[in-house]
PDB file of N, CA, C, O and CB in Angstrom:
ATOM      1  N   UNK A   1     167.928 110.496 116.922  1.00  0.00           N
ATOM      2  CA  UNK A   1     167.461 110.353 115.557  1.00  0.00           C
ATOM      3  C   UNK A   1     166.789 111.648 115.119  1.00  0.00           C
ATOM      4  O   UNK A   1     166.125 112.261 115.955  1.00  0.00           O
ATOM      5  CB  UNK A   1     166.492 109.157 115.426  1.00  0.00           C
ATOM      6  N   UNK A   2     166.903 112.100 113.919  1.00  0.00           N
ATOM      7  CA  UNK A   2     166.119 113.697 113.670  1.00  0.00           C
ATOM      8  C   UNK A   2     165.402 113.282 112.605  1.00  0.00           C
ATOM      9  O   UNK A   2     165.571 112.553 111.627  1.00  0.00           O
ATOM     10  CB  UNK A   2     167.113 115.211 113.248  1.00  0.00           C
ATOM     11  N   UNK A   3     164.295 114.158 113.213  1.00  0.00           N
ATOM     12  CA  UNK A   3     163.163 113.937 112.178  1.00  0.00           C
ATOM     13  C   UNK A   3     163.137 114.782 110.855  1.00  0.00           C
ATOM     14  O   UNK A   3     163.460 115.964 110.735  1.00  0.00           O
ATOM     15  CB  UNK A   3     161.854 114.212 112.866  1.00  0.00           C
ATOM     16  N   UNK A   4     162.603 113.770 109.720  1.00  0.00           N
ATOM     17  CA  UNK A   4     162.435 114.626 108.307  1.00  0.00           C
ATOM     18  C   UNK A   4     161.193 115.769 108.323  1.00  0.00           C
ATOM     19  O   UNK A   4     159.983 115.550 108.388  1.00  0.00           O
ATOM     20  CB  UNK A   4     162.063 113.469 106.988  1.00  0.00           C
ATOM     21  N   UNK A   5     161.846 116.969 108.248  1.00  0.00           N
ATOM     22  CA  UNK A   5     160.749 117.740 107.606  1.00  0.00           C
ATOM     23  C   UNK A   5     159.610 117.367 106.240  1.00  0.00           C
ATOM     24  O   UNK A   5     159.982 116.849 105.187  1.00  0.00           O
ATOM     25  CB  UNK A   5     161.496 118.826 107.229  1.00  0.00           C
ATOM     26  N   UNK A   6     158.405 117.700 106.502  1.00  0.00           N
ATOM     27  CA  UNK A   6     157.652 117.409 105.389  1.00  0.00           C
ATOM     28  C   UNK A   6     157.139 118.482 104.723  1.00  0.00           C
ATOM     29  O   UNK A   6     156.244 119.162 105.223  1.00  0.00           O
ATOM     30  CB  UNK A   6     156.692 116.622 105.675  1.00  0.00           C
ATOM     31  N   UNK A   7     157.718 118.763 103.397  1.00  0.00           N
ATOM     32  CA  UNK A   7     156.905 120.437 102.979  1.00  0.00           C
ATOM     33  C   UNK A   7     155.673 120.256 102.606  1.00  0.00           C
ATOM     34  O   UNK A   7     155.209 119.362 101.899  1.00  0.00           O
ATOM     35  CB  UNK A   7     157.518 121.363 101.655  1.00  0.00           C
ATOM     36  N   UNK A   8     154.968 121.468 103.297  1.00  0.00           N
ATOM     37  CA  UNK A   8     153.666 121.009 103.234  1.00  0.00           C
ATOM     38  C   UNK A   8     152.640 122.486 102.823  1.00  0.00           C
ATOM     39  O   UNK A   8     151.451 122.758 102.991  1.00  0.00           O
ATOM     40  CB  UNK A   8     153.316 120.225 104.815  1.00  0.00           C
ATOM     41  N   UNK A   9     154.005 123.326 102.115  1.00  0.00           N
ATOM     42  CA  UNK A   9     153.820 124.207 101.303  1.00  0.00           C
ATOM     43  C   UNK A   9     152.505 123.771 100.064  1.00  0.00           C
ATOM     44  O   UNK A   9     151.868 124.604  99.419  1.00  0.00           O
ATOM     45  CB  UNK A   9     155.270 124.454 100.790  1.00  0.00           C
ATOM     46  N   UNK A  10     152.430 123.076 100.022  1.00  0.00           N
ATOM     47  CA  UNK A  10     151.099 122.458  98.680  1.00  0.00           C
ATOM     48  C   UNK A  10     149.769 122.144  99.319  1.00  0.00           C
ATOM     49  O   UNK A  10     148.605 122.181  98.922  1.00  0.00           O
ATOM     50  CB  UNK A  10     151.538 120.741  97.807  1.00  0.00           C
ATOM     51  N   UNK A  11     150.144 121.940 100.037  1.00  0.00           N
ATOM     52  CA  UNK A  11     148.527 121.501 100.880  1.00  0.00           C
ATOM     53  C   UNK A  11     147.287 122.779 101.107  1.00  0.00           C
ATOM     54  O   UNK A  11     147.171 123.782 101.812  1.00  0.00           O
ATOM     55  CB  UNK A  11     148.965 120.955 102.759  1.00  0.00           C
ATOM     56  N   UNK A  12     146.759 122.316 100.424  1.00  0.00           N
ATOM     57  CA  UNK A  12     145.241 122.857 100.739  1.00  0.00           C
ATOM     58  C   UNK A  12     144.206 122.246 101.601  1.00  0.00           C
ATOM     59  O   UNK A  12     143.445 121.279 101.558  1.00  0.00           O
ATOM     60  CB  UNK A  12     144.555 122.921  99.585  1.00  0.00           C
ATOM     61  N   UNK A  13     144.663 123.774 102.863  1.00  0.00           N
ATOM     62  CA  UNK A  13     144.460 123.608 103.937  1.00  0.00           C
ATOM     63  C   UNK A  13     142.376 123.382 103.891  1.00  0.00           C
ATOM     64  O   UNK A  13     141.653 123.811 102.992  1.00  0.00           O
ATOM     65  CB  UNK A  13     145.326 124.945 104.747  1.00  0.00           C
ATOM     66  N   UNK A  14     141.934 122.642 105.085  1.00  0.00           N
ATOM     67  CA  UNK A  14     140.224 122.728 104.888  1.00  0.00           C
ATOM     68  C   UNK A  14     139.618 122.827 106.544  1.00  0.00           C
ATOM     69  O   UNK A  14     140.570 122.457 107.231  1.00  0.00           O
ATOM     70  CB  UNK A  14     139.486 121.004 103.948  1.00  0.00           C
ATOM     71  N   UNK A  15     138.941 123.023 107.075  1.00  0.00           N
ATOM     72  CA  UNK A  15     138.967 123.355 108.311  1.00  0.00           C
ATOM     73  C   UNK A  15     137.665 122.505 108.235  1.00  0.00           C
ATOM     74  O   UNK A  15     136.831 122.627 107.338  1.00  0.00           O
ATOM     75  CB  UNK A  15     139.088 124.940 108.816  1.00  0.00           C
ATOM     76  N   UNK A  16     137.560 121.386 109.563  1.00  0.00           N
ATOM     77  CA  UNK A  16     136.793 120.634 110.030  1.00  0.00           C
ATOM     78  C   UNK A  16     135.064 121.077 109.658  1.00  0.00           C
ATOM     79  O   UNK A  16     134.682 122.237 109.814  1.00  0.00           O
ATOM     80  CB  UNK A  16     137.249 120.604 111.452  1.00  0.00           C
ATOM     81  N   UNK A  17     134.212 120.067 109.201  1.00  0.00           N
ATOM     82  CA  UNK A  17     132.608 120.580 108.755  1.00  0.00           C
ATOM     83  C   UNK A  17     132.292 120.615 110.205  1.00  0.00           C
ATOM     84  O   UNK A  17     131.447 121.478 110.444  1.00  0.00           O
ATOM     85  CB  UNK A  17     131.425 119.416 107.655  1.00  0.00           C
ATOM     86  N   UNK A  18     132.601 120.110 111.012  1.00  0.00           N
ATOM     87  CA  UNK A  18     131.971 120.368 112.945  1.00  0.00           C
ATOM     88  C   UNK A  18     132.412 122.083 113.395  1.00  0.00           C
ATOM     89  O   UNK A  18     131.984 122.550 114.450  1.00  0.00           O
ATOM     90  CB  UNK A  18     133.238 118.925 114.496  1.00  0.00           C
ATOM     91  N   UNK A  19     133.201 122.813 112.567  1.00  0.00           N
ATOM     92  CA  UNK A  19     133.580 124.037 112.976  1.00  0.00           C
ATOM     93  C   UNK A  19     132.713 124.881 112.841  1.00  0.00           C
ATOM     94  O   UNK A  19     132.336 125.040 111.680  1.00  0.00           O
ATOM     95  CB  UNK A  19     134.561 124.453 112.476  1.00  0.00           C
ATOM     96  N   UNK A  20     132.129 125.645 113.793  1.00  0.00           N
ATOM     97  CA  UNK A  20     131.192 126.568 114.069  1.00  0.00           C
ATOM     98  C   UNK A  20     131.709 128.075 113.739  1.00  0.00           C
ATOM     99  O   UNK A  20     130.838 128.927 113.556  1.00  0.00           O
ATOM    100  CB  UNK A  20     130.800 126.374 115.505  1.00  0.00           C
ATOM    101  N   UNK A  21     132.946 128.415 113.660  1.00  0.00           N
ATOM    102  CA  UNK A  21     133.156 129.848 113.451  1.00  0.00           C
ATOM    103  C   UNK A  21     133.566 130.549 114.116  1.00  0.00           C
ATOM    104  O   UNK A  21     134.091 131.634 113.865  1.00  0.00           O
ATOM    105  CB  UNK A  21     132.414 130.414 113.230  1.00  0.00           C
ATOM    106  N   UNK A  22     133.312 129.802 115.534  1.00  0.00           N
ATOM    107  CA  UNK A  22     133.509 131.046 116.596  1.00  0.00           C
ATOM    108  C   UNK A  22     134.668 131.014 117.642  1.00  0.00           C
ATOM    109  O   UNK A  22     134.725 131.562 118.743  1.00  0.00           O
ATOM    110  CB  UNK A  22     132.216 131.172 117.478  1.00  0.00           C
ATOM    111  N   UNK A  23     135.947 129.899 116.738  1.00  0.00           N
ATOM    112  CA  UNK A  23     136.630 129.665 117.423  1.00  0.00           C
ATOM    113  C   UNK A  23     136.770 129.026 118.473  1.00  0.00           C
ATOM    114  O   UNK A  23     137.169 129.561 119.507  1.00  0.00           O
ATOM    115  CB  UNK A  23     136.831 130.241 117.480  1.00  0.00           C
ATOM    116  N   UNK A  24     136.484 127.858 118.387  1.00  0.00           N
ATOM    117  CA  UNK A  24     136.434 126.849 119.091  1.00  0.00           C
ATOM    118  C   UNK A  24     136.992 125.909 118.945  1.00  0.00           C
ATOM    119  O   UNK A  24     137.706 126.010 117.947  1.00  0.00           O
ATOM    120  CB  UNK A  24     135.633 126.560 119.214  1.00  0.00           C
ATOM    121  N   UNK A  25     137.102 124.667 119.571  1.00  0.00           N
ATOM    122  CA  UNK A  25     138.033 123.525 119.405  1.00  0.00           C
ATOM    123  C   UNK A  25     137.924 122.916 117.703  1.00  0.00           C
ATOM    124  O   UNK A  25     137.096 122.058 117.397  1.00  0.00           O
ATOM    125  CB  UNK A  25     137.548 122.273 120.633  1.00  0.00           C
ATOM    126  N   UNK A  26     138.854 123.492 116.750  1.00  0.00           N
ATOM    127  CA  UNK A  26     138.572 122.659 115.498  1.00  0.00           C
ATOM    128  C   UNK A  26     139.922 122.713 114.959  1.00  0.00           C
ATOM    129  O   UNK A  26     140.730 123.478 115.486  1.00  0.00           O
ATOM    130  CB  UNK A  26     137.382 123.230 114.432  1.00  0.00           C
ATOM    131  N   UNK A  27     140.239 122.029 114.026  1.00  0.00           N
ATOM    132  CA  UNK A  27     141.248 121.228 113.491  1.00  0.00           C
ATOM    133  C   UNK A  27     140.748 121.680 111.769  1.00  0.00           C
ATOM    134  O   UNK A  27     139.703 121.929 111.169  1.00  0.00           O
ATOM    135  CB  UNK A  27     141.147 119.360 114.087  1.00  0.00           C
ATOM    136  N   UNK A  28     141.973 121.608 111.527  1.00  0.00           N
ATOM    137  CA  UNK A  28     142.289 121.983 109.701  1.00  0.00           C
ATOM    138  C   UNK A  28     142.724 120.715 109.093  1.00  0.00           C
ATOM    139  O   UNK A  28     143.233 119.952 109.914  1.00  0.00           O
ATOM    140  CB  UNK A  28     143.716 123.232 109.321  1.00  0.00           C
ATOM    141  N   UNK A  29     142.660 120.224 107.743  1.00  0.00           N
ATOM    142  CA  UNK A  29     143.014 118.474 107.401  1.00  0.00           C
ATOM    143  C   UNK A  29     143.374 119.857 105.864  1.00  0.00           C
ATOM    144  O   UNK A  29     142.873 120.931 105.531  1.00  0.00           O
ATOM    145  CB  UNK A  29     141.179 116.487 107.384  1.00  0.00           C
ATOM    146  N   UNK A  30     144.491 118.977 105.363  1.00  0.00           N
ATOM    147  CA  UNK A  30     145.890 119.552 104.311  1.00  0.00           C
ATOM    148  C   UNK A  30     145.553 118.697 103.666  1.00  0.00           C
ATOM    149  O   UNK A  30     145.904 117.597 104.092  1.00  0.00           O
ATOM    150  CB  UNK A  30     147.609 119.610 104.646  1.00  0.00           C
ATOM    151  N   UNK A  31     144.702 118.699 102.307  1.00  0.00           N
ATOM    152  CA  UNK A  31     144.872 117.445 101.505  1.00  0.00           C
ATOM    153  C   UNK A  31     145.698 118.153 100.045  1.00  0.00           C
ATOM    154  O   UNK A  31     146.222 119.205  99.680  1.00  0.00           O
ATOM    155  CB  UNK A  31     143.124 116.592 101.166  1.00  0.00           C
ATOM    156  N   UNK A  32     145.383 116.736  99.535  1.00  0.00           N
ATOM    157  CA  UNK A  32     146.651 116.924  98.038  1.00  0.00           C
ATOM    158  C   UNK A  32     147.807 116.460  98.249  1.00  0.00           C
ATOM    159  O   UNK A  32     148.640 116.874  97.442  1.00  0.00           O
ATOM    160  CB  UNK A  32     147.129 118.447  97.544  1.00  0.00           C
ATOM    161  N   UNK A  33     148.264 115.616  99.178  1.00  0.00           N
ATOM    162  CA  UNK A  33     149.351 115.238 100.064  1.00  0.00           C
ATOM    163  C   UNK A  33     149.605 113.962 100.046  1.00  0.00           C
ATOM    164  O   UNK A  33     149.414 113.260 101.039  1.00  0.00           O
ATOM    165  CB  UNK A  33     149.167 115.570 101.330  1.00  0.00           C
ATOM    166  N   UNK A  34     150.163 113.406  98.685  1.00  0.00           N
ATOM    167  CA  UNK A  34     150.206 111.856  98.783  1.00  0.00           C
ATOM    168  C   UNK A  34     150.416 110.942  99.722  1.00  0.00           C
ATOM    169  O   UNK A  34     151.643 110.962  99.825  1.00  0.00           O
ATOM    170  CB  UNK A  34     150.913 111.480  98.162  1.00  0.00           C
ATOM    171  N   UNK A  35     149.904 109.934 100.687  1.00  0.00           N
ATOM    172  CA  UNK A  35     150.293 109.185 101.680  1.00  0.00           C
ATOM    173  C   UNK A  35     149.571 110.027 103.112  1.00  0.00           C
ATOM    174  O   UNK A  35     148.828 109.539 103.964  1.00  0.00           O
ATOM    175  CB  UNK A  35     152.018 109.048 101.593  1.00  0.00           C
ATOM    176  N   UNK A  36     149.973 111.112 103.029  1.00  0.00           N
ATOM    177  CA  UNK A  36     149.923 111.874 104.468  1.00  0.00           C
ATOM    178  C   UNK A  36     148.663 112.607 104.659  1.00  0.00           C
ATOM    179  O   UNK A  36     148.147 112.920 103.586  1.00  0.00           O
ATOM    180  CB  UNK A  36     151.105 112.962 104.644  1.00  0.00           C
ATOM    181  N   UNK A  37     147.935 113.020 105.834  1.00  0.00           N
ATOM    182  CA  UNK A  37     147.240 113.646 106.041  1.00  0.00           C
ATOM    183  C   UNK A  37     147.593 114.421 107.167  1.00  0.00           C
ATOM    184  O   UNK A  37     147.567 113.938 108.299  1.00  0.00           O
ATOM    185  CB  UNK A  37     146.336 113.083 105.992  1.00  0.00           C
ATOM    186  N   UNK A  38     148.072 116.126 106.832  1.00  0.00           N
ATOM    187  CA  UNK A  38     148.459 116.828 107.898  1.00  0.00           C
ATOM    188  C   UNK A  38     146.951 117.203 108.759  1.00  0.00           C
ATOM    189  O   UNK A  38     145.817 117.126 108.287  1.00  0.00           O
ATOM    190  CB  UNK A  38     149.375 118.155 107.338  1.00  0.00           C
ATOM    191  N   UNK A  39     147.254 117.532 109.844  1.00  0.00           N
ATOM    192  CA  UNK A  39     146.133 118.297 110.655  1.00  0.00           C
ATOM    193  C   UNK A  39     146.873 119.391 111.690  1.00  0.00           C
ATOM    194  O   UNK A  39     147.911 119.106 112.287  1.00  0.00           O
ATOM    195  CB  UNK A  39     145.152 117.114 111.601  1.00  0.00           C
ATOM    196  N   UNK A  40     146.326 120.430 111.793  1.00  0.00           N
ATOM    197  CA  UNK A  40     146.293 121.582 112.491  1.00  0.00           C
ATOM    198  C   UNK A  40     145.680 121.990 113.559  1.00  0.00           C
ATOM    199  O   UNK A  40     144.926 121.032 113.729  1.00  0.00           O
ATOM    200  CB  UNK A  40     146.054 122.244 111.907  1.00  0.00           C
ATOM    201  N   UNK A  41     145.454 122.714 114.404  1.00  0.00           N
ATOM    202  CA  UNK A  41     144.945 123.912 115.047  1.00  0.00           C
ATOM    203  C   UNK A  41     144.551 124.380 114.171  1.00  0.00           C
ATOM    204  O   UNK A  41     145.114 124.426 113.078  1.00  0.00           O
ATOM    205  CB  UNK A  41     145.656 124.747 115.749  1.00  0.00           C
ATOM    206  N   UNK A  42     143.225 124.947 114.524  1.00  0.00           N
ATOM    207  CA  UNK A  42     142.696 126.383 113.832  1.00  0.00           C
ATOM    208  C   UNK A  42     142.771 127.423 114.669  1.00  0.00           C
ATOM    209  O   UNK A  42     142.383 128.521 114.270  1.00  0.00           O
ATOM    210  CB  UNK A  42     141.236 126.409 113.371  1.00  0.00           C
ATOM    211  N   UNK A  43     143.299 127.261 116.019  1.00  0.00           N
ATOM    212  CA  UNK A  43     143.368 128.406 117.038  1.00  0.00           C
ATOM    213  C   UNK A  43     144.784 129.024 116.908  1.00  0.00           C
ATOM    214  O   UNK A  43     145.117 130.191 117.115  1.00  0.00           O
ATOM    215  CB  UNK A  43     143.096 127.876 118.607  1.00  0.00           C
ATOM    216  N   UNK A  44     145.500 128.025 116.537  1.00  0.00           N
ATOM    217  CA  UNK A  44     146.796 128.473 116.787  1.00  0.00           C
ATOM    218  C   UNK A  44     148.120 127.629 115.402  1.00  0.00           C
ATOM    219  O   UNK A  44     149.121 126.989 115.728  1.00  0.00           O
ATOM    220  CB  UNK A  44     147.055 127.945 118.661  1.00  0.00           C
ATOM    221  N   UNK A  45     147.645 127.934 113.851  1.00  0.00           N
ATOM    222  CA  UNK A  45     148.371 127.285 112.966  1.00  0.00           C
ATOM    223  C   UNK A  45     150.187 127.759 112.852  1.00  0.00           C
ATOM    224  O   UNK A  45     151.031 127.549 111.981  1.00  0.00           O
ATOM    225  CB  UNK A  45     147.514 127.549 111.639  1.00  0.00           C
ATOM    226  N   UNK A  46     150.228 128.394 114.035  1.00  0.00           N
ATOM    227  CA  UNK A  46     152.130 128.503 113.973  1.00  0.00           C
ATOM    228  C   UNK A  46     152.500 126.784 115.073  1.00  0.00           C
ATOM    229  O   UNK A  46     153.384 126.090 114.572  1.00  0.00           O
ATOM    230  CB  UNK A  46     153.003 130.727 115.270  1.00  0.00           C
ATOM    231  N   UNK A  47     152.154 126.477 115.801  1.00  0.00           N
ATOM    232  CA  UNK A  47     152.163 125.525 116.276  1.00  0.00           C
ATOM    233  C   UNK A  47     152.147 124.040 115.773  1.00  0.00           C
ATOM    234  O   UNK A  47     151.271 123.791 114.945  1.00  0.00           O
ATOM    235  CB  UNK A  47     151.486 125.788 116.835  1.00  0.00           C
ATOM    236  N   UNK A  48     153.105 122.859 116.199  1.00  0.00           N
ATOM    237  CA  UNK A  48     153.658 121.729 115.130  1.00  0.00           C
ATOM    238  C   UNK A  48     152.527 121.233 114.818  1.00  0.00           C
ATOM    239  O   UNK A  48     151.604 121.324 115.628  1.00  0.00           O
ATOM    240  CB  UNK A  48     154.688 120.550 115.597  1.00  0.00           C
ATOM    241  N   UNK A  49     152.318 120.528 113.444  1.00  0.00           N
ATOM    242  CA  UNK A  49     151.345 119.976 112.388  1.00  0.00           C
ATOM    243  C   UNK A  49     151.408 118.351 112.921  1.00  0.00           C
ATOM    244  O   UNK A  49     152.523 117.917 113.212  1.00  0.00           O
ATOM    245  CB  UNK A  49     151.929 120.277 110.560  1.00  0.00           C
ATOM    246  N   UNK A  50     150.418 117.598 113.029  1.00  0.00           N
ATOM    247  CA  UNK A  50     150.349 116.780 113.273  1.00  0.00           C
ATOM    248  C   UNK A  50     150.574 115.738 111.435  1.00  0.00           C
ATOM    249  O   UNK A  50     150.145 116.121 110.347  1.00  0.00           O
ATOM    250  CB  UNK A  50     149.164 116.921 114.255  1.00  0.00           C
ATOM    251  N   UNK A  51     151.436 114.316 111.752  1.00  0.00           N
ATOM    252  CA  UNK A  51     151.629 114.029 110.641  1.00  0.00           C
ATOM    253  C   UNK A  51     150.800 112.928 110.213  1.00  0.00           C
ATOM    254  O   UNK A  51     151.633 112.024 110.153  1.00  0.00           O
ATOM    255  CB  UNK A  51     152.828 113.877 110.504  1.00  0.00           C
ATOM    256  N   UNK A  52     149.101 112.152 109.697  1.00  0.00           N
ATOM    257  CA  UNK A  52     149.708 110.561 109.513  1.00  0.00           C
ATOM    258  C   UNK A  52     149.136 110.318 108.240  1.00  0.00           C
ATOM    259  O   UNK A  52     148.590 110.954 107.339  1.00  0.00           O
ATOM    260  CB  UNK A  52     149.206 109.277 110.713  1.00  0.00           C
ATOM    261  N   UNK A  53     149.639 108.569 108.646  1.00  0.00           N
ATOM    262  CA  UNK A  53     149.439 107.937 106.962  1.00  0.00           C
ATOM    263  C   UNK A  53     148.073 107.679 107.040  1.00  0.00           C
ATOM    264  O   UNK A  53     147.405 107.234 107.973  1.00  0.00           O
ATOM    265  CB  UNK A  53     150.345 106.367 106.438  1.00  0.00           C
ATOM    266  N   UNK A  54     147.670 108.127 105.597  1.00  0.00           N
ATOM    267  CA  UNK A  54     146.353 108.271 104.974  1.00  0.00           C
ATOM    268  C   UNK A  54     146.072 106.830 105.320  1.00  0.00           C
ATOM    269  O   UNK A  54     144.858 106.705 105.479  1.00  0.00           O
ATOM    270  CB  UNK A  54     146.251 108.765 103.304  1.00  0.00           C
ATOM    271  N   UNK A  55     146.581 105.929 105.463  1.00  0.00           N
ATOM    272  CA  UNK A  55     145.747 104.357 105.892  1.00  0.00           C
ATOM    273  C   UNK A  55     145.221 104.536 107.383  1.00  0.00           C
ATOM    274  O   UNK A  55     144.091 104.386 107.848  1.00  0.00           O
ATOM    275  CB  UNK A  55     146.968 102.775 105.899  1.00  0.00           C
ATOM    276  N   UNK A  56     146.655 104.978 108.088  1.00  0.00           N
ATOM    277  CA  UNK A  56     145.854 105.405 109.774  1.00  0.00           C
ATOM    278  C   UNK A  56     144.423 106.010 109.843  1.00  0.00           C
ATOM    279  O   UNK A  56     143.403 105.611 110.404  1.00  0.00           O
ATOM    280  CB  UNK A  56     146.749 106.693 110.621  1.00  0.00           C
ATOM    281  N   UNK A  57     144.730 107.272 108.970  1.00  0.00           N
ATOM    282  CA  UNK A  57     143.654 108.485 109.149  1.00  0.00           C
ATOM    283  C   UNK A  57     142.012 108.023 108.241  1.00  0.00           C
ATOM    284  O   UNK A  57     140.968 108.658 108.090  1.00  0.00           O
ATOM    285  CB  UNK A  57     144.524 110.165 108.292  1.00  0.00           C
ATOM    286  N   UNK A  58     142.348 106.958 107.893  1.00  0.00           N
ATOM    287  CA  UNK A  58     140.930 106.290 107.070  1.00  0.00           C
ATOM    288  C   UNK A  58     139.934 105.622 107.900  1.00  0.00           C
ATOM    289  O   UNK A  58     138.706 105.600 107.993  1.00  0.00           O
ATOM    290  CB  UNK A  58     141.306 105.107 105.988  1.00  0.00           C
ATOM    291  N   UNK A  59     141.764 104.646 108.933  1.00  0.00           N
ATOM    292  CA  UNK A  59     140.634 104.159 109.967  1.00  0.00           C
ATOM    293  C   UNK A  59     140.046 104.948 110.992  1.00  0.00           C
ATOM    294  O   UNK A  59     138.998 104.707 111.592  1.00  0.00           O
ATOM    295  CB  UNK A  59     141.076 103.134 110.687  1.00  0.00           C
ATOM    296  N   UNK A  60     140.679 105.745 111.115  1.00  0.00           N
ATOM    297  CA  UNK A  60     140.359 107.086 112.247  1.00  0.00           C
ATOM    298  C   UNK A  60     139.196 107.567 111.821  1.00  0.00           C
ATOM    299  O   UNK A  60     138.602 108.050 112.784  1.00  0.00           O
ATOM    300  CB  UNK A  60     141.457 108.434 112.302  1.00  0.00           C
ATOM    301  N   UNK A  61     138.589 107.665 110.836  1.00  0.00           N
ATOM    302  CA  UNK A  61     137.358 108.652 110.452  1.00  0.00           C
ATOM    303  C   UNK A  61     136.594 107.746 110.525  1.00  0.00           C
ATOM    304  O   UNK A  61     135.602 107.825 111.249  1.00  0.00           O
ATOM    305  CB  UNK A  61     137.231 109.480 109.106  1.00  0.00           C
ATOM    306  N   UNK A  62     136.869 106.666 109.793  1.00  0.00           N
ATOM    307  CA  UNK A  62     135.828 105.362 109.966  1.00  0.00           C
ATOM    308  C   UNK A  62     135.221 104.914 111.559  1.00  0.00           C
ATOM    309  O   UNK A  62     134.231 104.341 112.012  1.00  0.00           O
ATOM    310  CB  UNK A  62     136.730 103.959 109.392  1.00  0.00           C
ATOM    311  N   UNK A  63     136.501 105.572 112.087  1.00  0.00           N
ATOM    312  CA  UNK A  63     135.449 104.750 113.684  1.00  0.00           C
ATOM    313  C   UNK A  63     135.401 105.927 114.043  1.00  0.00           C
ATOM    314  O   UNK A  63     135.948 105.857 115.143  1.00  0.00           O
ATOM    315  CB  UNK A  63     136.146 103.471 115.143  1.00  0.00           C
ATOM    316  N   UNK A  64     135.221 106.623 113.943  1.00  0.00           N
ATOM    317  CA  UNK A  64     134.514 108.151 113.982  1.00  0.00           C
ATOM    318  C   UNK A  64     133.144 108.130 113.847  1.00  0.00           C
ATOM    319  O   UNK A  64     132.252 108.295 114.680  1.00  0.00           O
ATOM    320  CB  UNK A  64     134.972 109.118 112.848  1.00  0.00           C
ATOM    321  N   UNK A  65     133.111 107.834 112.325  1.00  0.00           N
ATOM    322  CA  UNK A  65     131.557 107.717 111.845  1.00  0.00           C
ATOM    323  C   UNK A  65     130.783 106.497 112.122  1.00  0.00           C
ATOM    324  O   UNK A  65     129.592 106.222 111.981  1.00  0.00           O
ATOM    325  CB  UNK A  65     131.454 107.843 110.371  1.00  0.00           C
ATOM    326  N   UNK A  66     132.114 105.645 112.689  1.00  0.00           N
ATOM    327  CA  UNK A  66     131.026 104.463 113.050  1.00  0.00           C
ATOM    328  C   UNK A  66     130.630 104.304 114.275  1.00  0.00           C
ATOM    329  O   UNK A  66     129.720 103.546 114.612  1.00  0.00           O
ATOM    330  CB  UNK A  66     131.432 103.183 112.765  1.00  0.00           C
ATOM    331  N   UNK A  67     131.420 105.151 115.165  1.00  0.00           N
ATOM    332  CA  UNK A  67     130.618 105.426 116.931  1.00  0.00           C
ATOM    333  C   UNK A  67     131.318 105.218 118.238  1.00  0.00           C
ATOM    334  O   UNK A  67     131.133 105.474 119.428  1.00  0.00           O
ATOM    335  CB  UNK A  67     129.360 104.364 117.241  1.00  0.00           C
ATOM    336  N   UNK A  68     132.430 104.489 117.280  1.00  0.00           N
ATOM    337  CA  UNK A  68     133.770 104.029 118.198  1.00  0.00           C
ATOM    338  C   UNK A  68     134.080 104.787 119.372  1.00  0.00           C
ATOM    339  O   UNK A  68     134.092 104.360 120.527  1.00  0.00           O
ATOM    340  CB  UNK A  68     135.085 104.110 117.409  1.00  0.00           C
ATOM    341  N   UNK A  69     134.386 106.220 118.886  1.00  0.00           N
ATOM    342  CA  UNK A  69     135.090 106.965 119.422  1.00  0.00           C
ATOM    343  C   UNK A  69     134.378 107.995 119.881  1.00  0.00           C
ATOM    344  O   UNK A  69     134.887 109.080 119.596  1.00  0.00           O
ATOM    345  CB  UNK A  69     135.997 107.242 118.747  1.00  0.00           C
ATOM    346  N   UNK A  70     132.775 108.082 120.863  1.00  0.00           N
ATOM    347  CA  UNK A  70     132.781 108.916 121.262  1.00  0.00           C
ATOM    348  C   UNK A  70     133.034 109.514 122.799  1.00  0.00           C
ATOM    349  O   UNK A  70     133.271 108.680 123.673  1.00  0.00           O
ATOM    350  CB  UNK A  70     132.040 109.013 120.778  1.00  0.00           C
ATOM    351  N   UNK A  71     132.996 110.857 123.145  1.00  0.00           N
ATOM    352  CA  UNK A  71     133.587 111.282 124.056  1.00  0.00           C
ATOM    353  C   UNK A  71     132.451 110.594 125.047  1.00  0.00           C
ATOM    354  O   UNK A  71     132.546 110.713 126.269  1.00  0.00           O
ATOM    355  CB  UNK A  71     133.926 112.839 123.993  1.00  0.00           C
TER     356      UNK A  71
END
């Protein structure tokens, strides 16, 4: 089965508020992107874009901020 490309030429890219600067483990979020929320590398943005649906990625932040998920 082959997967659909998603252009993601429009997205305005934003780099994680936990990012310190100094190159470290952080992630970029592409909004303006109806449905989807891309995410990135910030170490390495030639490398594949992660894809999901803005319903996934709602609950994902939500148990983020709610404590679910820590390391």
């Amino acid at each position: 089965m082959a997967s659909k490309q998603i252009d993601l030429s429009a997205a305005r890219w934003r780099t994680s508020s936990h990012s310190n600067g100094d190159g470290g483990n952080c992630v970029e979020i592409g909004d303006d992107l109806p449905g989807i929320i891309p995410v990135r590398d910030t170490k390495d943005r030639t490398r594949a874009t992660l894809i999901f649906g803005s319903g996934a990625w709602d609950s994902f932040v939500s148990a983020v901020k709610g404590g679910a998920l820590r390391a």
